[in-house]
C-alpha positions in Angstrom: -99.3 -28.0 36.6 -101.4 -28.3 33.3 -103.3 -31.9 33.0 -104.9 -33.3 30.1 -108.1 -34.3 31.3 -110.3 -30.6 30.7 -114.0 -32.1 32.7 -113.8 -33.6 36.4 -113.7 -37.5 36.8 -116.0 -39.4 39.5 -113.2 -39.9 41.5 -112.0 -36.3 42.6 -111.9 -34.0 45.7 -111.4 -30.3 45.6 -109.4 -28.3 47.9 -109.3 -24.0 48.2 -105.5 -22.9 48.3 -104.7 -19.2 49.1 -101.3 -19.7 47.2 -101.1 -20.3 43.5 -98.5 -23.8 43.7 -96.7 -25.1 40.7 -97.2 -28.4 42.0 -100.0 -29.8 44.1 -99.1 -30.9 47.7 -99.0 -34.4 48.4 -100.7 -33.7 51.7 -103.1 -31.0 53.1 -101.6 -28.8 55.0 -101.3 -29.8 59.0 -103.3 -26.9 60.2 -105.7 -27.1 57.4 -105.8 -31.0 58.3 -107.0 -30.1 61.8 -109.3 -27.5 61.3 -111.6 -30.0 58.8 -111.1 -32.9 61.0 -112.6 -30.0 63.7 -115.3 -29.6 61.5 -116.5 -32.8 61.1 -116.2 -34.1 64.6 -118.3 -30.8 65.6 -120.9 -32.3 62.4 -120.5 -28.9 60.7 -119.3 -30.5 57.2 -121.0 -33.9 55.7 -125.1 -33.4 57.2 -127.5 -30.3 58.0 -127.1 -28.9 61.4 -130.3 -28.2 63.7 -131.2 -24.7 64.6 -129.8 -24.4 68.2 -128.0 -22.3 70.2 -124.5 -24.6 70.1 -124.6 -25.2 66.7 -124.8 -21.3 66.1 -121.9 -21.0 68.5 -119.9 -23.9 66.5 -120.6 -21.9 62.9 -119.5 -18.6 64.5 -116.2 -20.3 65.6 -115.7 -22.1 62.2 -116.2 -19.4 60.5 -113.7 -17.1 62.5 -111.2 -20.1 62.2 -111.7 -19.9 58.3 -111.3 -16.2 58.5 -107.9 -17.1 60.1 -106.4 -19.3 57.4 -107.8 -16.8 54.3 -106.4 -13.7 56.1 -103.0 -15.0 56.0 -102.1 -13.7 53.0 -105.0 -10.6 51.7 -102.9 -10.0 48.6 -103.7 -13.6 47.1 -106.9 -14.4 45.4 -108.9 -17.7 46.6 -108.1 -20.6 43.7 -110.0 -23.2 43.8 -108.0 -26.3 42.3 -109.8 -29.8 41.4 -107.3 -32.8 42.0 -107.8 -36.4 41.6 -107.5 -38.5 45.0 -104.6 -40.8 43.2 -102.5 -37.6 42.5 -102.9 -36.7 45.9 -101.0 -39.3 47.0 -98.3 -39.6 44.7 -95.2 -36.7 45.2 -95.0 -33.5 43.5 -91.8 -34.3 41.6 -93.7 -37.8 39.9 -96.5 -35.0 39.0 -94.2 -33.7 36.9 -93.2 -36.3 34.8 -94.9 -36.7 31.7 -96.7 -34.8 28.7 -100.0 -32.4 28.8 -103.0 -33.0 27.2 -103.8 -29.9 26.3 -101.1 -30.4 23.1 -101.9 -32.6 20.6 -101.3 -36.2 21.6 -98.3 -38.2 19.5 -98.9 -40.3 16.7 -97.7 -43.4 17.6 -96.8 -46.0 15.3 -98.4 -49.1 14.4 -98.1 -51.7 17.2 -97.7 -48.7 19.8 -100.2 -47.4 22.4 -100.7 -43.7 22.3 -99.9 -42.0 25.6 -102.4 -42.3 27.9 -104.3 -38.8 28.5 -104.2 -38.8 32.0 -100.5 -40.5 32.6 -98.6 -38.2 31.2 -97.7 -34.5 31.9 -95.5 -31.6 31.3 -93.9 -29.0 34.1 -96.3 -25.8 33.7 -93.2 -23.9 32.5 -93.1 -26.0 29.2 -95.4 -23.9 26.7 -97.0 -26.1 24.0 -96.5 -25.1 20.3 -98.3 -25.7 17.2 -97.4 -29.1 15.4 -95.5 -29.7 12.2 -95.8 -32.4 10.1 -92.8 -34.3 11.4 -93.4 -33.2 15.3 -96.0 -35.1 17.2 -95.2 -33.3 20.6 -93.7 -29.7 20.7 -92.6 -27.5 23.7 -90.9 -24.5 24.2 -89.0 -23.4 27.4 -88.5 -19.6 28.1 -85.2 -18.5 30.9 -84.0 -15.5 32.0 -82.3 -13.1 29.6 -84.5 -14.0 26.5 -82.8 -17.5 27.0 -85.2 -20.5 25.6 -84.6 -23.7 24.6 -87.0 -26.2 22.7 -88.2 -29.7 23.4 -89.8 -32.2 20.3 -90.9 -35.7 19.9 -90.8 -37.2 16.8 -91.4 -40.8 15.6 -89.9 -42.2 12.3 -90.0 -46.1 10.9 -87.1 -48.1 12.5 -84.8 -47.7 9.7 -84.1 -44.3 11.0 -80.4 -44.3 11.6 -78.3 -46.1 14.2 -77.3 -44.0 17.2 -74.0 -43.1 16.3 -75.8 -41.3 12.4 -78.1 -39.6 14.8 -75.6 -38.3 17.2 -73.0 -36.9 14.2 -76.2 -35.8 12.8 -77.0 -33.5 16.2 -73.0 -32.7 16.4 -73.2 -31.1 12.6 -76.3 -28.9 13.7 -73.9 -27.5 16.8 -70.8 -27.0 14.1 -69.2 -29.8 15.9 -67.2 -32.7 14.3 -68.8 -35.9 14.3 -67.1 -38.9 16.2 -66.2 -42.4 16.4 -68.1 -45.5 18.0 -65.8 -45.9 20.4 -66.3 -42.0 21.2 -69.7 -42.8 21.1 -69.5 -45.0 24.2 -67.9 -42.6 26.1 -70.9 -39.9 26.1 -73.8 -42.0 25.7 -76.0 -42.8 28.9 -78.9 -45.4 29.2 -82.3 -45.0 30.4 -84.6 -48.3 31.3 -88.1 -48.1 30.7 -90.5 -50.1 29.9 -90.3 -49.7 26.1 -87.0 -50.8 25.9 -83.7 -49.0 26.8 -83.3 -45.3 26.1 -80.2 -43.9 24.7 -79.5 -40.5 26.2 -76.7 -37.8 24.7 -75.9 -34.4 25.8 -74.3 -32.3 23.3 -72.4 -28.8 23.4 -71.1 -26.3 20.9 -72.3 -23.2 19.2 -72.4 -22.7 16.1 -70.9 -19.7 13.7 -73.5 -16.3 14.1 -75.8 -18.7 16.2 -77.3 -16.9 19.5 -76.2 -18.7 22.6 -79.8 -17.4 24.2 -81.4 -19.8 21.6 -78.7 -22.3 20.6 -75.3 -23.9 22.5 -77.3 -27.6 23.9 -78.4 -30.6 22.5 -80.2 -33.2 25.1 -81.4 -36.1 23.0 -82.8 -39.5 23.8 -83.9 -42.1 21.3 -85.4 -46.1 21.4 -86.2 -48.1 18.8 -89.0 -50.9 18.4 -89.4 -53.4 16.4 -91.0 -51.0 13.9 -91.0 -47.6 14.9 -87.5 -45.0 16.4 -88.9 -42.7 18.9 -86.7 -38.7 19.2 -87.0 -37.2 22.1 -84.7 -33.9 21.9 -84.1 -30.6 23.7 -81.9 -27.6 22.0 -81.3 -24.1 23.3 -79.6 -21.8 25.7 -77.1 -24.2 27.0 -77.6 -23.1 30.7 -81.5 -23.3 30.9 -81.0 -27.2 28.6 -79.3 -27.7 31.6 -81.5 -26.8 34.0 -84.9 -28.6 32.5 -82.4 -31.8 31.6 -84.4 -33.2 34.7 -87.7 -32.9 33.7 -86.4 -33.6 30.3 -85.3 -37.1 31.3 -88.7 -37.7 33.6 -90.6 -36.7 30.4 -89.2 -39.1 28.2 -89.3 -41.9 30.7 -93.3 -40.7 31.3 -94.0 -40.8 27.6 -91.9 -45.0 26.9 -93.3 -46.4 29.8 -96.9 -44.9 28.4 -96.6 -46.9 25.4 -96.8 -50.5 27.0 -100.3 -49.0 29.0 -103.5 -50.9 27.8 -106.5 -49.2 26.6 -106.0 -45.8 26.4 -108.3 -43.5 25.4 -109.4 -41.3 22.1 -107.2 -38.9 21.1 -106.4 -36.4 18.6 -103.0 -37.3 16.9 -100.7 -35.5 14.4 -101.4 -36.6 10.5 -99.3 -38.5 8.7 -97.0 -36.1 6.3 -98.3 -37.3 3.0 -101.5 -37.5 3.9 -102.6 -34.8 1.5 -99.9 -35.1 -1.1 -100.6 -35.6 -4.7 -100.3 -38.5 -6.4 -97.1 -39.5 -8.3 -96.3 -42.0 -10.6 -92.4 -43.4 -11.5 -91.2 -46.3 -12.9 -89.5 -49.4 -10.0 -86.3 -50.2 -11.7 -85.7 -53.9 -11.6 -84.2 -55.4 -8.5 -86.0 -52.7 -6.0 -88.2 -54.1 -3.7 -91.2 -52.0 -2.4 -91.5 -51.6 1.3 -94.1 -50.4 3.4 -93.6 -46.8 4.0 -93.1 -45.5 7.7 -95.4 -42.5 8.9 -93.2 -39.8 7.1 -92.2 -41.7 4.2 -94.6 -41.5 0.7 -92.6 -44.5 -0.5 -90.1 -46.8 0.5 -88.0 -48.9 -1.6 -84.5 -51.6 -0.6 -81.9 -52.5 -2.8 -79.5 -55.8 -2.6 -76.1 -54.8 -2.0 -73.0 -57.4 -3.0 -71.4 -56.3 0.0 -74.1 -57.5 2.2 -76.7 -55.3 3.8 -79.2 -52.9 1.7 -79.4 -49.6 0.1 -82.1 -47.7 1.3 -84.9 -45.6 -1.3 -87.1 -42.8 0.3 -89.1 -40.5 -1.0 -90.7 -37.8 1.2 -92.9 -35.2 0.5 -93.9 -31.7 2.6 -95.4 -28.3 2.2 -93.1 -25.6 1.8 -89.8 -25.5 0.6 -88.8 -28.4 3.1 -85.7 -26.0 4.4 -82.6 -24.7 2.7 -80.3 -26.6 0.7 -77.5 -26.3 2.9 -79.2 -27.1 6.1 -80.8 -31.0 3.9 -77.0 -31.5 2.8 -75.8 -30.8 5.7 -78.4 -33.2 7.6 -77.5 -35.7 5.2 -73.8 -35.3 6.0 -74.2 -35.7 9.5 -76.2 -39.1 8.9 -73.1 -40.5 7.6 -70.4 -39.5 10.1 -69.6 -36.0 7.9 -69.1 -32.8 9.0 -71.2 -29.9 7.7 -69.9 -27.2 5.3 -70.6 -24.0 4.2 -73.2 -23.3 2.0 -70.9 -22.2 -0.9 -69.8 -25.4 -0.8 -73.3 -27.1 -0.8 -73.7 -25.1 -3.8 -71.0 -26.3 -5.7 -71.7 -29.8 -4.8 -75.2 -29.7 -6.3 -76.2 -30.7 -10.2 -79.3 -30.2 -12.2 -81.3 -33.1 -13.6 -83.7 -32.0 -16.0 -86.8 -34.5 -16.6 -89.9 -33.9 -18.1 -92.0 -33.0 -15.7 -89.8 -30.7 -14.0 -85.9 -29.8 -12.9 -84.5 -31.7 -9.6 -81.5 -30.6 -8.0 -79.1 -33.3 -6.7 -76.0 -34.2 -5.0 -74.0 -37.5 -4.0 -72.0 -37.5 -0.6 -69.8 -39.9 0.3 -67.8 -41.0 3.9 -65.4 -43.9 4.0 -68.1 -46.6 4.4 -71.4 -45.2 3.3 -72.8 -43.1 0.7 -75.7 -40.7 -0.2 -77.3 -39.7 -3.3 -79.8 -37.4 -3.3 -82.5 -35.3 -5.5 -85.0 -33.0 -4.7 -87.5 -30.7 -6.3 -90.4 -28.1 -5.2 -93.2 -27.5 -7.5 -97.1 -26.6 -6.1 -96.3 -25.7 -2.7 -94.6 -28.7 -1.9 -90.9 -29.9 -1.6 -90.0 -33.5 -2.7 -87.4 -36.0 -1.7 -85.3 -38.8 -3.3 -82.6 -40.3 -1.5 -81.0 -43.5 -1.4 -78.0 -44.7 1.1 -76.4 -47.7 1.6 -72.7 -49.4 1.4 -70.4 -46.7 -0.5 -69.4 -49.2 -3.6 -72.9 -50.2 -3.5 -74.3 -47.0 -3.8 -71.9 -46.0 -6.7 -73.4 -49.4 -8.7 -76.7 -48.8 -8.5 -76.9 -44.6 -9.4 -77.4 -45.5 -12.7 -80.8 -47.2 -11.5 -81.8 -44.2 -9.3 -81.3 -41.8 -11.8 -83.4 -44.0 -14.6 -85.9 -44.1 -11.3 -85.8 -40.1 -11.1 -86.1 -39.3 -15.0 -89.3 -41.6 -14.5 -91.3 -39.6 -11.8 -94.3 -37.4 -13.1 -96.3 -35.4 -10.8 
């Protein structure tokens, strides 16, 4: 098992194993149990012993009975493992329920406790990986055959999509189509904790020239706050998703029920993503209001619409080249209930918009009820989104604005 705490605490015992466990047992061993009781009734453990014949006799026996319990197996080296006295007497499954500390603790949003160090942990097969701007926790799983699936966290503001965007969003990454809310309904499982209820979906299908050892599964779960959406979400080999889908669950439960804990300790966390992003300047067209942003937002912006509701501005910022084109329009599909398309078809769907500063790239996608207009640009190292989405007529009324709000921007 791999803990977060690195030093000892006060309040620990240590125990040698001749067996290298994946989990620690909730009890000593029986015959273990007997021996040390043996050992302190005779006074051998806990004070000095005089210098007389029966007390020699008594180490010679203790000795030969620790010889016993070594010998059993001569092929496996002596660990010595340090445990604290409350895991001891919980059950190895709970031990295996949360996050690690030896990754870099999640971010959480404002009004959220981080996890705990020493509540949460991962099962030792879950290797952690470096952390990108959006992850705040990252795993990956290895199976047999070169099969491996891998396992994020990721917190975004709580205008993050409702379940059902999410879910078509996940379906369009496995080439699947995206469904209904009544579909919805039907697949969807719940998860109490002490966050809130967790939403729980598990998704199949592969998509074209993907490789079923990496791709085939999708077990998400997501809860939203009153500010923040937490993603929890597991994709990979479909048979291996299945088998970690346990610990998946237990992790997830670990991690919300963390968040209501009360002072937790110090702990590194994952920078916000604009954090070291240049300043840019645009002009608000009138009628936007300016919100605050969320952790992976650089601005945020809401627009009336007639219809009722509001059309949502972002603008988001990373290093890199953020992805392809056909993998962010195809995302952006997916949030509206669309299914993906090739990227031929991205292509044609996409229009330059030359300003003074530089040339974005845009594209306007549309479902039945709600619509998407989108430019982007990459310039210095970085990539940089502007997207708006709202009510489908109320989208097509207020272009006019974005665009004016694009032509504006100067890096």
């Amino acid at each position: 098992m791999k803990r977060f705490n690195k030093s000892m605490q006060p309040d620990t015992i240590s125990f040698i194993s001749t067996r290298r466990p994946r989990t620690f047992p909730a009890r000593l061993p029986y015959r273990w149990t007997s021996e040390i009781v043996l050992l302190v009734r005779m006074g051998l453990l806990g004070k000095t012993q005089k210098s007389n014949w029966a007390g020699g006799k008594a180490i010679v026996v203790c000795l030969a009975v620790f010889a016993v319990l070594t010998a059993c197996e001569k092929n496996s080296g002596i660990k010595v493992y340090r445990v604290s006295k409350a895991s001891l007497e919980e059950s190895a499954p709970q031990q295996q329920d949360s996050m690690p500390t030896n990754t870099a603790a999640p971010r959480m949003p404002t009004g959220l406790a981080p996890v705990a160090e020493t509540a949460v942990t991962t099962p030792p097969n879950w290797e952690p990986q470096p952390l990108s701007q959006m992850r705040q926790a990252s795993f990956l799983v290895k199976g047999d055959n070169g099969a491996v699936a891998d396992i994020s966290f990721v917190s975004l503001g709580s205008a993050a999509g409702n379940v059902l965007e999410n879910v078509n969003r996940w379906l369009g990454q496995l080439g699947q189509a995206p469904i209904t809310e009544q579909k919805l309904g039907d697949i969807t499982q719940r998860l109490r904790t002490s966050l809130g209820d967790v939403t729980i979906v598990d998704l199949a299908g592969l998509p074209d020239n993907a490789d079923p050892a990496r791709d085939g599964r999708i077990i998400a779960a997501t809860v939203t706050t009153a500010d923040s959406t937490l993603f929890f979400k597991m994709r990979g080999n479909a048979e291996l998703a299945e088998a970690q889908k346990g610990d998946f669950i237990k992790w997830v439960a670990a991690v919300c029920n963390a968040q209501t804990q009360t002072g937790p300790p110090q702990m590194a966390a994952a920078p916000p993503q604009a954090v070291n992003a240049p300043q840019i300047k645009w002009k608000k067209p009138e009628g936007w209001t300016e919100v605050p942003p969320s952790t992976m937002r650089y601005a945020s912006f809401s627009a009336p619409s007639e219809e009722g509701g509001k059309i949502d501005i972002s603008i988001v910022t990373f290093p890199g080249d953020g992805g392809s084109d056909a993998d962010n329009v195809n995302r952006w599909r997916g949030q509206i209930g669309l299914a993906p398309i090739d990227a031929n078809t991205v292509t044609s769907q996409i229009a330059p918009l030359k300003t003074e500063d530089t040339t974005f790239s845009t594209t306007d996608i549309a479902s039945d009820k709600t619509r998407t207009i989108a430019a982007w640009t990459r310039r210095d190292g970085r990539v940089w989104f502007f997207k708006a989405t709202g009510p489908n007529t109320a989208v097509g009324k207020e272009k006019p604005n974005f665009v004016k709000f694009i032509e504006s921007v100067r890096f």
